[in-house]
RODO-2510 file (C-alpha; in nm, 4 decimals, decimal comma):
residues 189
     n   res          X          Y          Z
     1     x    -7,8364    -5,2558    -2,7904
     2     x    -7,6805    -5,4841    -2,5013
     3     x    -7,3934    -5,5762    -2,7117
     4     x    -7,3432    -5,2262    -2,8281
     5     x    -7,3039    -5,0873    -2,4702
     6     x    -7,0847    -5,3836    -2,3363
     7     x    -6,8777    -5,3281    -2,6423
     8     x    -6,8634    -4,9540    -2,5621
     9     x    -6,7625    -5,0314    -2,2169
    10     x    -6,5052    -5,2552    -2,3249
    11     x    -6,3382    -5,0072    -2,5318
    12     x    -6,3385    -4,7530    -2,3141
    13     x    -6,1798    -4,9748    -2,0395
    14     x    -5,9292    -5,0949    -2,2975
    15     x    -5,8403    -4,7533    -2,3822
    16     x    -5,7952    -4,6292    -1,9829
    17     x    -5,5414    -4,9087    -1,9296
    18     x    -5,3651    -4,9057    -2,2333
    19     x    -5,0837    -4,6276    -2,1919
    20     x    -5,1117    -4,7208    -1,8141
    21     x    -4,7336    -4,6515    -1,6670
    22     x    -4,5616    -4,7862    -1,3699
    23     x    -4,2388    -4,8845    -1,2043
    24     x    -4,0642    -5,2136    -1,1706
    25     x    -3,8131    -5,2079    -0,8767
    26     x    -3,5616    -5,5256    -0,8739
    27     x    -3,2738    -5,6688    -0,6395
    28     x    -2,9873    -5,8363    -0,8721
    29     x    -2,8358    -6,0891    -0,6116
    30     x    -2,6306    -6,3200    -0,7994
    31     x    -2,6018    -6,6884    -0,7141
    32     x    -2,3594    -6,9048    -0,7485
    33     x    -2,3503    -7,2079    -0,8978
    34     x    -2,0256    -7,3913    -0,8842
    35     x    -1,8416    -7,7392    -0,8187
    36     x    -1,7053    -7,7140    -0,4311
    37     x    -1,3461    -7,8081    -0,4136
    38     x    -1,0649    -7,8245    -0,1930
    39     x    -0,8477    -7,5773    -0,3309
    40     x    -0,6196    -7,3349    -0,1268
    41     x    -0,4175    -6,9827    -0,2293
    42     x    -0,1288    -6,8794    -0,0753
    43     x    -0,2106    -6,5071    -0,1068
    44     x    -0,4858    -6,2886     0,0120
    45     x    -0,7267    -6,2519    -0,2581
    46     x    -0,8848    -5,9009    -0,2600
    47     x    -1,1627    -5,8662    -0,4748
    48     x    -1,3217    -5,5366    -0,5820
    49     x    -1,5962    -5,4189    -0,7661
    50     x    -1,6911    -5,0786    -0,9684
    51     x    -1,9546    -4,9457    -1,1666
    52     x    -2,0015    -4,6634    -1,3820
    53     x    -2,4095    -4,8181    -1,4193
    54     x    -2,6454    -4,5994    -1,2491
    55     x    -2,9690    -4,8153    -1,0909
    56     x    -3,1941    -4,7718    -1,4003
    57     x    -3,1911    -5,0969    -1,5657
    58     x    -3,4183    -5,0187    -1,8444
    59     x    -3,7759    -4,9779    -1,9962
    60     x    -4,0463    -5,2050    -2,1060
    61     x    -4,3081    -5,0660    -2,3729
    62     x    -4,5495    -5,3263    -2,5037
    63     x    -4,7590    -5,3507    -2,8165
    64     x    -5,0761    -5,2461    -2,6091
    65     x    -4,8505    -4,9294    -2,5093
    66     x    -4,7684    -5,0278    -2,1285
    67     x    -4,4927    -4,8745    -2,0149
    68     x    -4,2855    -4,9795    -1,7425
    69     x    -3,9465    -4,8098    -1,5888
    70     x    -3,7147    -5,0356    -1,4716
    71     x    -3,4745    -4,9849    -1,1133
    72     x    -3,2072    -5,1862    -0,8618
    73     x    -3,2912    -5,1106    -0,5720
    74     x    -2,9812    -5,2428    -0,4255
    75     x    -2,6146    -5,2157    -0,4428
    76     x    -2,5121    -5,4232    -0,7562
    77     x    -2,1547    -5,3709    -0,6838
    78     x    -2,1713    -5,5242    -0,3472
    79     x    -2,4156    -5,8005    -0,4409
    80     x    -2,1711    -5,8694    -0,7248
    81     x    -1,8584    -5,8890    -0,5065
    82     x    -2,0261    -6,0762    -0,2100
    83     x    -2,1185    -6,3405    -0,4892
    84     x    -1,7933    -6,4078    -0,5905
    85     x    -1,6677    -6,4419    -0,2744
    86     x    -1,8980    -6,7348    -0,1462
    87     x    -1,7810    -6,8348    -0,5234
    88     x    -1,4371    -6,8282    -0,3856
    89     x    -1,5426    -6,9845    -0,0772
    90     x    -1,6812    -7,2716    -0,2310
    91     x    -1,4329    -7,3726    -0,4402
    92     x    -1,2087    -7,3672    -0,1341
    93     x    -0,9997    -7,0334    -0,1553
    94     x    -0,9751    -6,8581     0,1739
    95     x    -0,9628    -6,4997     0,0406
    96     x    -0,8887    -6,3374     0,3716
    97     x    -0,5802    -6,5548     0,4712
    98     x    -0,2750    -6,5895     0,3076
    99     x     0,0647    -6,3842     0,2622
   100     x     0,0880    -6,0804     0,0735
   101     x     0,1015    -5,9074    -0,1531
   102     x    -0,2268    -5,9985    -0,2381
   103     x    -0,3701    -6,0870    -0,6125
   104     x    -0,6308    -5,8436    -0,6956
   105     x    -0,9371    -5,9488    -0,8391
   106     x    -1,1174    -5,6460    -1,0223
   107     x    -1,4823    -5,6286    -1,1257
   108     x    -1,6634    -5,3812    -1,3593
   109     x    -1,9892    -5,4592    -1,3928
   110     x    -2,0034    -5,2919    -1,7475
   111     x    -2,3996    -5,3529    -1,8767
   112     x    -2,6668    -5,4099    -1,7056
   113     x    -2,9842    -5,3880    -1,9108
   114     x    -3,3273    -5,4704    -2,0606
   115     x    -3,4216    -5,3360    -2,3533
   116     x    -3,7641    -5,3832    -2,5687
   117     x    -3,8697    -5,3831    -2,8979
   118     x    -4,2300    -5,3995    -3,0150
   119     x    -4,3354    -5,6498    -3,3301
   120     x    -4,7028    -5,5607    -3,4071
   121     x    -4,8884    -5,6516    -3,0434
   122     x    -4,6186    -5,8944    -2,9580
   123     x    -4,2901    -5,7275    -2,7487
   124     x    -3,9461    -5,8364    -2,7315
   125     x    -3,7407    -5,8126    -2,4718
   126     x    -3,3328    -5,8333    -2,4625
   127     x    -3,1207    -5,8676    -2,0952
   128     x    -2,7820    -5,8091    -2,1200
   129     x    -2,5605    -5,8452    -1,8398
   130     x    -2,1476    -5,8203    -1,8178
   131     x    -1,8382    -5,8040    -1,6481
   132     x    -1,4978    -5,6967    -1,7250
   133     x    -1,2197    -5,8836    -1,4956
   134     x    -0,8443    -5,7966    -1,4123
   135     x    -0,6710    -6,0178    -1,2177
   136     x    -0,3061    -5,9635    -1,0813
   137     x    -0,1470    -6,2770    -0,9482
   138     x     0,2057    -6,4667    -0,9163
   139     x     0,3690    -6,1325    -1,1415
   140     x     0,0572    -6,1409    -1,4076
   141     x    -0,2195    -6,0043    -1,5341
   142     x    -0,5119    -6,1921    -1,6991
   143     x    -0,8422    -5,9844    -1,8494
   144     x    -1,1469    -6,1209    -1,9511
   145     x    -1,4970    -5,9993    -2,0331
   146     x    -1,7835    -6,2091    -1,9028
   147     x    -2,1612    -6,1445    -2,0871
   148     x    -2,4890    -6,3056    -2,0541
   149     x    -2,8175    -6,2116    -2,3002
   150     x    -3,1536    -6,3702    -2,2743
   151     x    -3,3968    -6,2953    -2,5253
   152     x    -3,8034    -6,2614    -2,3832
   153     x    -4,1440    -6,2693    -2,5921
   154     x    -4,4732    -6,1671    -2,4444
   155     x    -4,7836    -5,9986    -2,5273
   156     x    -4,8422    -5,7876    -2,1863
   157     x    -4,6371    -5,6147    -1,9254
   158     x    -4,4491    -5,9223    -1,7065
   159     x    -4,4697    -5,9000    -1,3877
   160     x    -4,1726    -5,7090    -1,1310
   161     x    -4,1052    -6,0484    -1,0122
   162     x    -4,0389    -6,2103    -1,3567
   163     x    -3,8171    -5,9521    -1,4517
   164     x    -3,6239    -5,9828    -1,1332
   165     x    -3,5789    -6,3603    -1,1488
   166     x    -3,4841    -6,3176    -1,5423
   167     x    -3,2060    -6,0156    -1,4366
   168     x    -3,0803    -6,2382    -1,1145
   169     x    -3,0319    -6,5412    -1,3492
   170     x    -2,8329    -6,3395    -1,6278
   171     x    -2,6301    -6,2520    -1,3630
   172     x    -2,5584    -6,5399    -1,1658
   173     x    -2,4402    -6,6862    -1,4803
   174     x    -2,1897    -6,4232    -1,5873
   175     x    -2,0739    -6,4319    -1,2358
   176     x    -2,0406    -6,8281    -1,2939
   177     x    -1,8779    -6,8038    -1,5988
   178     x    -1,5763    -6,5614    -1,4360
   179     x    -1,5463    -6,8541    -1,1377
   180     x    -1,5132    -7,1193    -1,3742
   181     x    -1,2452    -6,9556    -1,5747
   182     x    -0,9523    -7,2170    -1,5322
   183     x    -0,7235    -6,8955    -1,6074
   184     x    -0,8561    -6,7204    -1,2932
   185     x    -0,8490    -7,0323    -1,0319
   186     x    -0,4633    -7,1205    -1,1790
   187     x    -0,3867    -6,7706    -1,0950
   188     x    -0,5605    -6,7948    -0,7719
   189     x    -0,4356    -7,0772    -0,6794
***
């Protein structure tokens, strides 16, 4: 009779907190991760960043039916830009100096997300992150696209600060990836 009831109990609890909904809210502050160096541009380098990307990031539903929205709760565009220029900075540019006209460094921060899948109780979990780049420098133009994805297995909701350290590292590698483009520090140079 014990059993039964503690089983009951069980259940019931099981059954309250599965379906349980809540809100993950994240900062996406890129670090960067590069070689310092001594180099030096003779133009100003302005550097600008856009985003069509709202602040939803994305949704997590796991196999015990947790659901979880996902938000910035910063300014990724700013975050993004401020990144690459202590990027900049540490590989010796001085963005703010030099003659002009200046070579314009444009950012789109183009995906942003993290998506889930559910496999019986187990959930998956893809982050995407990217960036599409124009520079204009010394009469060219150089594009590039930039992407980081990191694929995540777990059995229950992670935890707001897991999901922000997994976005911030997707991230600071695609922004570490675009500053250690030999195309874009020739140009810059």
């Amino acid at each position: 009779m014990l059993n039964k009831q503690l089983f009951l109990t069980l259940s019931l609890s099981t059954l309250l907190l599965a379906g349980c909904s809540t809100t993950h809210y994240i900062s996406i502050t890129p670090e960067v991760d590069v070689k310092s160096a001594s180099l030096t541009n003779d133009r100003v380098i302005n550097v600008t960043t856009s985003s069509k990307l709202t602040n939803a990031v994305g949704s997590i539903k796991t196999g015990i039916n947790e659901r979880a929205d996902i938000f910035t709760t910063n300014d990724i565009k700013q975050s993004v830009k401020e990144s690459v220029l202590s990027g900049l900075r540490e590989l010796g540019f001085t963005p703010e100096q030099g003659v002009m006209p200046a070579a314009e460094l444009q950012i789109e921060i183009t995906k942003m997300s993290y998506t889930t899948e559910v496999e019986t109780l187990k959930t998956i979990a893809t982050l995407e992150f990217e960036l599409k780049t124009t520079l204009a420098a010394k009469g060219q133009t150089y594009k590039a696209n930039y992407g980081s994805q990191k694929v995540r297995e777990y059995g229950t909701m992670p935890y707001q600060q897991a999901i922000q350290d997994d976005m911030n590292n997707l991230a600071s590698q695609t922004v570490n990836r675009l500053l250690n483009d030999p195309n874009i520090i020739v140009l810059l140079k």
